[in-house]
N, C-alpha and C positions, 0 to 999 in steps of 0.2 A: 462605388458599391463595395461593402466589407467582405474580402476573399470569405470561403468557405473553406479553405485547408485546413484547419485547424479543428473545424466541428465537425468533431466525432465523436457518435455514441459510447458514453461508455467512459470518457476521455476527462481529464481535468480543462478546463476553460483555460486557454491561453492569455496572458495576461492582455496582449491589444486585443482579444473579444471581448473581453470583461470590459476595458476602458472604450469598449466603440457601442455598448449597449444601452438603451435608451432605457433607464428605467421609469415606468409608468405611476402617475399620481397613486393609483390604486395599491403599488407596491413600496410607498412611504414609509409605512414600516419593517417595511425589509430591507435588514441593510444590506448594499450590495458586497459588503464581504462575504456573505451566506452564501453566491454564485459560485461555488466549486466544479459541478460536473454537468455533463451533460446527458441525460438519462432518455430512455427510449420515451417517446409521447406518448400520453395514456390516450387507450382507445377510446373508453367511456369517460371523457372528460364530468370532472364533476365541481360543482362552485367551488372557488380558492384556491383550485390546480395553477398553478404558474409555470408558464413555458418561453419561452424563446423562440422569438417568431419573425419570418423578416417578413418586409414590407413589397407586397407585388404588385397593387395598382392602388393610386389612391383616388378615391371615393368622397363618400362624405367628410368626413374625417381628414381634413391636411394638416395638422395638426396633433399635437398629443401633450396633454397637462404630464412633467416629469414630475421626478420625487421629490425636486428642489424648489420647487415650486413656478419653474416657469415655465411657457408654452413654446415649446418647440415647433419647427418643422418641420415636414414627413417627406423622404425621399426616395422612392422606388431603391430597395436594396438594405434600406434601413434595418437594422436589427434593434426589435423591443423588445422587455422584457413585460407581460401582459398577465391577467387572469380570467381564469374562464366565471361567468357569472349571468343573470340573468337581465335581462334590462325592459322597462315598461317604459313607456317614452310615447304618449298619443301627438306628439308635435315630429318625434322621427321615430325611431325603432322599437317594434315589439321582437326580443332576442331572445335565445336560450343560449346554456353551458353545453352546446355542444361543436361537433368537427364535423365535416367533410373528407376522411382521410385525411390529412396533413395540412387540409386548409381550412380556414374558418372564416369570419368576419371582425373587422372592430369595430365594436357595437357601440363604443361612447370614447370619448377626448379625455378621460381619464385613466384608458386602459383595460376596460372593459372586453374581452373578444368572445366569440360563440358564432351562433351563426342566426341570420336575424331570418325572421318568419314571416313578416310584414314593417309596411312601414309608411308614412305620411305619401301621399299623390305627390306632392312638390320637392321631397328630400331627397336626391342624389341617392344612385346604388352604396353602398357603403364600402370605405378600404378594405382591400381582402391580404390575407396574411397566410405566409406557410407555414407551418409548425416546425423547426426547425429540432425539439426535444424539450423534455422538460427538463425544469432544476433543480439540482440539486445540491445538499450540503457537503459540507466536509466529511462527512459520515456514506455519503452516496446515496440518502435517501431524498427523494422527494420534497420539496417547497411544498407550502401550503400557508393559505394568508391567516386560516385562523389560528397557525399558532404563533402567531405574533401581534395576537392582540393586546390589547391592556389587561394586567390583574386585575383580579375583585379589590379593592378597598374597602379596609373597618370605614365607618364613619364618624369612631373615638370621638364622641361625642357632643360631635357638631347638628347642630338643628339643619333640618331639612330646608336648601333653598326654597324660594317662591316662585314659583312655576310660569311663564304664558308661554300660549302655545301659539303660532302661527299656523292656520288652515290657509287652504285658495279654493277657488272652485277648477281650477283646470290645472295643467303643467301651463307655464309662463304669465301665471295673473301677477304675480309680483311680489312673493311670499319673501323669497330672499332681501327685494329691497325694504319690506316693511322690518322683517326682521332685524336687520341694521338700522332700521330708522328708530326701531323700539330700543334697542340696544344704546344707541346713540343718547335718546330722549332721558333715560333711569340713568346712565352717565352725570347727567346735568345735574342729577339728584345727588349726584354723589355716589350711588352705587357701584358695587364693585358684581359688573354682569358676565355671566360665561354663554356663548353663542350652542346650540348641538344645533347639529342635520341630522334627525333621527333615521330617516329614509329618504329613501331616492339609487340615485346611481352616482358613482365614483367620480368626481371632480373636483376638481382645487378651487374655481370660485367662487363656493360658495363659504366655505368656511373663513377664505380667505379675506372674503366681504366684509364677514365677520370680527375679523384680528382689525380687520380697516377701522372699523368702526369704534375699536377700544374693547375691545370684548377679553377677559381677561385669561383665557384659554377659548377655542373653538373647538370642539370633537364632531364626529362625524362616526357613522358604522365600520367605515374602515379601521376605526380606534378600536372595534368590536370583532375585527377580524372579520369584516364581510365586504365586499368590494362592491356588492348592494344587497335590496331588502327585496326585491321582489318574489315572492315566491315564498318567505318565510313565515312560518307559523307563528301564531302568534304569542305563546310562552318564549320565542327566541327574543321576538321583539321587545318582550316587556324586560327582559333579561339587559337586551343591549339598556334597553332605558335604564334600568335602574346602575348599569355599570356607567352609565355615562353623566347621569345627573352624580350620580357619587366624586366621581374623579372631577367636577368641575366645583362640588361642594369643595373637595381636599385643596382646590387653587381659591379657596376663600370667596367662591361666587357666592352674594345674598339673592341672587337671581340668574336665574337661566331662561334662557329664551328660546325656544324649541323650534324648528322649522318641520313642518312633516311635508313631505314630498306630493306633488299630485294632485288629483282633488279628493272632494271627500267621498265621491261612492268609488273612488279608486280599491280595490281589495285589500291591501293592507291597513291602507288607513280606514276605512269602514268598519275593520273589524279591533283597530285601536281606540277607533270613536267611540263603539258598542260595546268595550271594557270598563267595565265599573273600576276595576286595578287602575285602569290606566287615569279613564278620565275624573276618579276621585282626587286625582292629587294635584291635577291643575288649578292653581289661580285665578288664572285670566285666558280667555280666547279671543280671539282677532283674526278677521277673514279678509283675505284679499281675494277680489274679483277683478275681473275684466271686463264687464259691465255689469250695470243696474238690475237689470233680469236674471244672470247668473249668479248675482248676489240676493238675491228674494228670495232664489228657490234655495240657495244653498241654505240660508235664514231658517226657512221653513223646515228644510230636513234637519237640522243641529236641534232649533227649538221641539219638536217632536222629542228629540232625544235626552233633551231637559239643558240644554247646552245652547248657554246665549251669548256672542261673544260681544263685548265692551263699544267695539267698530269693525268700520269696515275700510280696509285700503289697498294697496294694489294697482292695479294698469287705470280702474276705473276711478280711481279717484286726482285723476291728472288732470280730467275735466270737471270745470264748475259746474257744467249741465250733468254731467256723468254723478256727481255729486250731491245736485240736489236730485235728480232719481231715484237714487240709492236713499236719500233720508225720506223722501216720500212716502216710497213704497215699505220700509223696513223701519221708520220711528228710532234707527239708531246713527250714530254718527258717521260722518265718510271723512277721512281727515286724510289728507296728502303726506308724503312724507315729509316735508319741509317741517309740519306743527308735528308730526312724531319727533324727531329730532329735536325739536325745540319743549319736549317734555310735556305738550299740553295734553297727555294719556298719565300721565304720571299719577296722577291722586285717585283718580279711577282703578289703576292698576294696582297703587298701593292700600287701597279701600277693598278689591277682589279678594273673593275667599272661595272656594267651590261651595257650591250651595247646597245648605240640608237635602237630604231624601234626594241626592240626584236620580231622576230620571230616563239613564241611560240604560238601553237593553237589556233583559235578564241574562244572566248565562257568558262564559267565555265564547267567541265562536271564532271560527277559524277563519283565515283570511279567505275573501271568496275572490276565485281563479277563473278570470274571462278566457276560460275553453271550452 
């Protein structure tokens, strides 16, 4: 266990604290030279707060995705460096940004902490954490993730990449692997693709699926200075979008390939679906399900919205029976990742255009919030 001598409010970080601190995926962009002090813990923690917090039972979470990218693990005593943030998660934790006095929860394996409100029948209590103070810089003030996000970028004159968006119908249909798999497939083409996770919650493997796969930058909302999206309005979201598609334009992507978190009556992505901003500028849509039936109805709510996507892939397309269900019932394709990868999406994709007169909901509306 890392002594406590040392940490005191008020105090410069001694240099073995500084080198015994776990810094969290979700604080990638902070570098750890910013950790100068150690400041009282905010009472009203609010998204992006960054504290120092050590480790007192471990739960769900034994584990923690660092900044360097690899997955550590967790040791009663452990001191991380964490942010407060909100987390939706229907497979483990619905969380908020907040404390318990000086203790809180960690809510996700990228760094995530608050304190969680519910959570999945089968998911373990969740690691619980002390506050130990927040950080601060060289200046004495306070960390904070959004200001260390990415600049705005001109886009000096570069054409606007070609858009697909990956949807799912739940958390875990297989949105990440198609993603890769689409990424992989427009490779074969010769493209030069960039990966984003527009939403979700803070974690290294997804993006990093991504670099796997040849993607020629990956971004994520933490490039956005947010450690996740739940709970954000939907002028922020459209805001990260357009800062994230820009900076993957600037790495010469002719394609990006978008993951959005969730399913689709999830609240923020619902309310991304139902933007004409948003969904005018996509090219191409592709839905991963988990089965046949969650794929019809998801079918059913997109085309309502004038939004059809190309195929369908995901958990349910691993079975040939899963497969032909899906083509039965929905008249569109179910391709496994193997023929994504091998490009057989490719003329379809580069044939996409978003379609006159779309059909998506009148009106900006805000993200809707299951309380």
């Amino acid at each position: 266990m890392t002594s406590t001598e040392n940490l005191e409010i008020g105090s410069p970080l001694a240099e073995s604290i500084r080198s015994a601190i776990r810094v969290s995926y979700a604080l990638r962009r902070v570098p750890a030279s910013e950790f100068h002090y150690l400041l009282p813990r905010p009472e009203s923690p609010r998204v992006g707060d960054i504290v120092l917090a050590r480790v007192e039972s471990i739960g769900k979470n034994v584990a923690l995705d660092i900044n360097s990218g690899r997955r550590c693990g967790l040791h009663m005593g452990d001191l991380v460096a964490v942010v407060f943030g909100n987390r939706y998660a229907t497979l483990q934790f619905e969380g908020y940004a907040r404390s318990d006095g000086d203790r809180c929860d960690l809510l996700s394996v990228g760094g995530l902490c608050g304190l969680v409100e519910s959570k999945h029948d089968t998911v373990p209590d969740p690691s619980r954490l002390r506050i130990e103070g927040a950080l601060g810089d060289a200046n004495g003030l306070p960390l904070r993730l959004q200001d260390f996000a990415l600049p705005a970028t001109p886009r000096d004159g570069r054409g606007r990449p070609r858009i697909a968006v990956v949807l799912g119908t739940a958390m875990d249909a297989g949105k990440t692997h198609t993603a890769r798999s689409v990424i992989l497939g427009l490779r074969q083409h010769g493209l030069r693709v960039a990966g984003v996770k527009l939403t979700g919650t803070a974690a290294g493997r997804d993006t990093f699926t991504m670099l796997d796969a040849g993607a020629c930058v990956a971004l994520d909302f933490v490039d956005g200075g947010l450690p996740s999206t739940y709970r954000c309005a939907l002028p922020e979201l459209l805001t990260l979008y357009r800062l994230l598609v820009d900076h993957a334009a600037a790495e010469g992507a002719s394609w990006v390939v978008v993951e959005i978190a969730d399913g689709i009556i999830q609240g923020e992505t619902a309310a991304l679906l139902a933007s004409t901003r948003f969904a005018s500028t996509v090219d191409a849509w592709l839905l991963a399900a988990t089965d046949a039936l969650g794929a019809a109805g998801a079918l059913g709510i997109l085309r309502r919205m004038g939004i059809s996507p190309l195929a369908v892939s995901g958990i349910v397309s691993r079975s040939a029976l899963g497969r032909r269900e899906v083509e039965a019932s929905t008249k569109i394709p179910c391709l496994p990742a193997a023929e994504l990868e091998q490009g057989a999406l490719n003329a379809k994709l580069i044939a996409a255009a978003p379609p006159a007169g779309l059909k998506v909901m009148s009106g900006e509306q805000p993200a809707v919030t299951l309380r």
